[in-house]
C-alpha positions in Angstrom: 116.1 20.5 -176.3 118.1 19.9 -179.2 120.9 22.6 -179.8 120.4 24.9 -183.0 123.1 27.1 -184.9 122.6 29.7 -188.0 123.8 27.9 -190.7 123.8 28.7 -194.6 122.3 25.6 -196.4 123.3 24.8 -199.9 121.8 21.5 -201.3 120.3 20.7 -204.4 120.7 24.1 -205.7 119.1 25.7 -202.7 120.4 28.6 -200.9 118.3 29.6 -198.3 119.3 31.5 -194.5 118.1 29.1 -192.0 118.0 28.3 -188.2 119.2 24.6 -188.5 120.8 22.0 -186.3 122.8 20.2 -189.4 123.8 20.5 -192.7 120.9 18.7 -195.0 122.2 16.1 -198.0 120.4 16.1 -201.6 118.5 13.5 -202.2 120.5 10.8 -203.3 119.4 9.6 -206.8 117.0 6.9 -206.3 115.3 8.0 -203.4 112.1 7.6 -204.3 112.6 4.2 -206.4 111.5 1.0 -205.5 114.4 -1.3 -204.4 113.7 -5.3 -204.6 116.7 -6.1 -202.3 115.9 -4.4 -199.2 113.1 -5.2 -196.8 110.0 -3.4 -196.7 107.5 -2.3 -194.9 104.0 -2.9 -194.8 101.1 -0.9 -196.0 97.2 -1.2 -194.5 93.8 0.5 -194.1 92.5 1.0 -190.4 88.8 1.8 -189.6 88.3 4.2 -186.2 85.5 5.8 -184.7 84.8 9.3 -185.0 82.7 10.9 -182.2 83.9 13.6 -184.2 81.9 13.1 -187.3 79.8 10.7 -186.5 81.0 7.9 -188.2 83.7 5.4 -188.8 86.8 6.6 -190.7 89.4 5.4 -192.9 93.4 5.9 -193.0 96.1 3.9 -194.3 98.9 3.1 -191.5 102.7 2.3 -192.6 104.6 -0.2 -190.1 108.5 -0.4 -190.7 110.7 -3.3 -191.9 110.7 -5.8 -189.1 108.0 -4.3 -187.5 106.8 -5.8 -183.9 104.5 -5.1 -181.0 106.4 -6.2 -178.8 108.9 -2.6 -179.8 107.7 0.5 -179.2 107.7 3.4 -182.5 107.4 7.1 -183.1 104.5 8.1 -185.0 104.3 10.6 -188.3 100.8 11.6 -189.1 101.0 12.6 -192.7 98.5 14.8 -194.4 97.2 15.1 -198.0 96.1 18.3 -200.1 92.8 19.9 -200.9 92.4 17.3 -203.5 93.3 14.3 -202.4 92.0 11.9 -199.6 93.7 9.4 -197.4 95.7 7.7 -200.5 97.3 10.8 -201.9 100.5 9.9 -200.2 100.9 6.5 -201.4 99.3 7.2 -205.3 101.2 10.7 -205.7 104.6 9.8 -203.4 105.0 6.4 -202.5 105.7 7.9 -198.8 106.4 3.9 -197.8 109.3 3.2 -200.7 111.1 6.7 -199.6 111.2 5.5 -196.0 112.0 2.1 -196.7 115.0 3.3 -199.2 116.5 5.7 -196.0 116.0 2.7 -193.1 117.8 0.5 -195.2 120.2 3.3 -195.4 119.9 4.0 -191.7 119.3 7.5 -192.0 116.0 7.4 -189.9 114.4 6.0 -187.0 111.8 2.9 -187.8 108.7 4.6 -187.2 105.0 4.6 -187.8 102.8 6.4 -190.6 99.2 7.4 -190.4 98.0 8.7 -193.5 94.5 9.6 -193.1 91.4 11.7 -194.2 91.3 15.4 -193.3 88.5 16.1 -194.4 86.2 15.6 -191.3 82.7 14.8 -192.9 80.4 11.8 -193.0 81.6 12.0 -197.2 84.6 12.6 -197.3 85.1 11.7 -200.4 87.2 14.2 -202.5 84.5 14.2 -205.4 82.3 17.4 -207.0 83.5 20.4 -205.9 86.1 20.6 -203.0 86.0 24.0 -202.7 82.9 24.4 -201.2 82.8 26.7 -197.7 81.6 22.7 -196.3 84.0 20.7 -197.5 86.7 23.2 -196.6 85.9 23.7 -193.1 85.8 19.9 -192.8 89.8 20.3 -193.0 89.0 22.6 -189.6 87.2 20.0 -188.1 89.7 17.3 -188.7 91.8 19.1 -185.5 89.0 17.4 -183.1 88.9 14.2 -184.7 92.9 13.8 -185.3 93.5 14.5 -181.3 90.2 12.9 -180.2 89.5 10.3 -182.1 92.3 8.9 -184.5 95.9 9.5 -182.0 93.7 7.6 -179.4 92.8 4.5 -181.7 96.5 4.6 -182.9 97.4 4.8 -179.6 95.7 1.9 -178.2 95.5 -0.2 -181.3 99.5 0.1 -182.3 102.6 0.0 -180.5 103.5 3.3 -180.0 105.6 5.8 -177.8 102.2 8.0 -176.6 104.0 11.2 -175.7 104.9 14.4 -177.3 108.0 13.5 -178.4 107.2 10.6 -180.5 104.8 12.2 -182.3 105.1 14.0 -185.8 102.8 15.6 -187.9 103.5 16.8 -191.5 101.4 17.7 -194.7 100.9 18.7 -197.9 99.3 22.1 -199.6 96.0 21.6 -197.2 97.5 19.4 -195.1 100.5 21.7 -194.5 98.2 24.2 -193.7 96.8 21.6 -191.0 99.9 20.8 -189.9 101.3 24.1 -189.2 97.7 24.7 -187.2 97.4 21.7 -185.5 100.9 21.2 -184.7 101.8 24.3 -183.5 98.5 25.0 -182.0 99.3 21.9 -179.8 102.7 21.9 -178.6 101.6 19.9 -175.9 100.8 16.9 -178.7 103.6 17.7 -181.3 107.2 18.0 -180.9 108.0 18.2 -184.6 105.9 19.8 -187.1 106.6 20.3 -190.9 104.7 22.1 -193.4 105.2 21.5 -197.4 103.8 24.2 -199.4 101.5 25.2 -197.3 98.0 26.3 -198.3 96.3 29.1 -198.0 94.1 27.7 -195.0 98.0 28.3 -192.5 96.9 30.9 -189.8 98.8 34.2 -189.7 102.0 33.7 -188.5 100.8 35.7 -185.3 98.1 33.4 -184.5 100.5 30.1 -185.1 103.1 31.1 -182.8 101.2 34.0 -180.2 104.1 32.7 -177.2 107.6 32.4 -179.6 109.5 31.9 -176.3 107.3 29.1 -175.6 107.5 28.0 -179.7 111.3 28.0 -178.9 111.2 25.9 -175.9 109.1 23.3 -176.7 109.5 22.6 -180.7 111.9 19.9 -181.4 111.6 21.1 -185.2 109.7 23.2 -187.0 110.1 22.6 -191.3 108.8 24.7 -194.1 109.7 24.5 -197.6 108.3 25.4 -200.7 109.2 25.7 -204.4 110.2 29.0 -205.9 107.7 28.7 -208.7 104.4 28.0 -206.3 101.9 30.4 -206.5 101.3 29.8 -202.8 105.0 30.2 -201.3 103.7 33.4 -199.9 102.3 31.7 -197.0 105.7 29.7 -196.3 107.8 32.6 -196.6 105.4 35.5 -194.2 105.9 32.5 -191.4 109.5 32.2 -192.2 109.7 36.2 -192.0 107.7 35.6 -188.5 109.8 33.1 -187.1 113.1 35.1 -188.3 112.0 38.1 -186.7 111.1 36.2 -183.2 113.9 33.9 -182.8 112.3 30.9 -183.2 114.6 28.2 -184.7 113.2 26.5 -187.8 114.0 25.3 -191.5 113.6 26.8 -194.0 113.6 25.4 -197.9 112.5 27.3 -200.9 113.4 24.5 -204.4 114.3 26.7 -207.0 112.5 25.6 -210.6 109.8 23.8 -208.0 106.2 23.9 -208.4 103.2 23.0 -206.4 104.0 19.0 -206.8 104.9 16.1 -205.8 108.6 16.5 -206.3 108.9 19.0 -203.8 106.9 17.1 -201.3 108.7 14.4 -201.7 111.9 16.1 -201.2 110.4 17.5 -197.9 109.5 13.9 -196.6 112.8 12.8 -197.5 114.9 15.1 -195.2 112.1 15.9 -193.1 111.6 12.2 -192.0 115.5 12.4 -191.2 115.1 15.0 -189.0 112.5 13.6 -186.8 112.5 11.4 -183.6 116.4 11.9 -182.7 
């Protein structure tokens, strides 16, 4: 278990009380900006079957610089909003330039990305209205088909560490949401969970972490952050209360000025993705 202290972080204008196990950096300038003379990694779209749905599924899978099966890597799956689809990631935040910037930088472990689509439905498409009661229990749904269907193609198509440790799971708005759910609902799956404003679909904080000794015991890290200025930080900031009140070590990161957007998420992959898989 990796040892915690109470530490005041101050970065990027952030002041914030936090269980932590390091001081964070800013984001260096840049971060998020293409650089030509470094190597990169690789994008691509994988197909899976879903017993789930009933149908074959899409996600778009990130391999590192130098990337060979004959290693073995740590996965991230990272999820998109209520919006967006299995491209939201790489259209809105480029996920694959901020994490070939910081491995060039070696300020993360090579690892692999599964971006997929969490909305479990035969059309998942994010099209008419994605508010309806179907499409937004489809998010649900995607629990059963991301640990019964999509881990176990990963697992056997990819060269991966298959264990709790070396596995990640992250999102966005919705897929915060999910990720707080599904991560902490399966601490069995998830050693490190992050969630970046999270949506209104994040259990009570009662109902994410019922057993906060066993929370404490078995989370590696546990990430929330959220800009000052997002309607939705509410969510963030009753499961930060939660946590605070139980002990249970966690970050985290409220942006001041930051809305619901990609500049906060991005900021949350950045030092998120450094925080992961050490």
């Amino acid at each position: 278990m990796i040892k915690w202290t109470t530490v005041l972080l101050i970065f990027c204008g952030i002041f914030s009380q936090v269980d932590a196990q390091e001081n964070l950096n800013p984001a260096s300038p840049g971060f998020d900006v293409f650089r030509a003379d470094i190597p990169h990694g690789e994008i691509d779209t994988i197909s899976y079957n879903s017993t789930t749905v009933g149908a074959t599924r899409k996600a778009l899978i990130y391999t590192p610089p130098g990337y060979s099966a004959d290693k073995k890597y740590p996965v991230l799956y990272l999820l998109h909003g209520i919006g967006g689809d299995e491209k939201e990631w790489l259209n809105g935040g480029h996920p694959e330039v901020i994490l070939d910037n910081l491995l060039a930088e070696k300020k993360v472990e090579p690892m692999i990305v599964v971006m997929p689509n969490g909305r479990a439905m035969k059309d998942d498409r994010a099209t008419g209205n994605i508010f309806d009661r179907e499409k937004v229990e489809a998010f649900a749904t995607f629990e059963k088909d991301l640990l019964n269907d999509l881990i176990p193609f990963v697992e056997k198509n990819f060269p991966v560490i298959a264990n709790r440790e070396s596995r990640a799971i992250a999102g966005l708005s919705m897929g915060g949401g999910q990720s707080l759910n599904f991560g902490l609902g399966n601490l069995d799956k998830f050693a490190w969970v992050g969630g970046f404003s999270s949506a209104p679909n994040t259990k009570k904080p009662e109902e994410l972490v019922p057993d906060p000794a066993k929370a404490k015991e078995q989370l590696k890290l546990l990430w929330l952050s959220c800009g000052d200025k997002d309607g939705l930080i509410t969510f963030s900031k009753r499961t930060h209360d939660f946590l605070v009140s139980n002990n249970v070590p966690h970050y985290y990161i409220v942006e001041p000025g930051g809305g619901h957007d990609f500049n906060v998420w991005k900021s949350g992959l950045y030092n998120f993705a450094q925080l992961i898989f050490k």
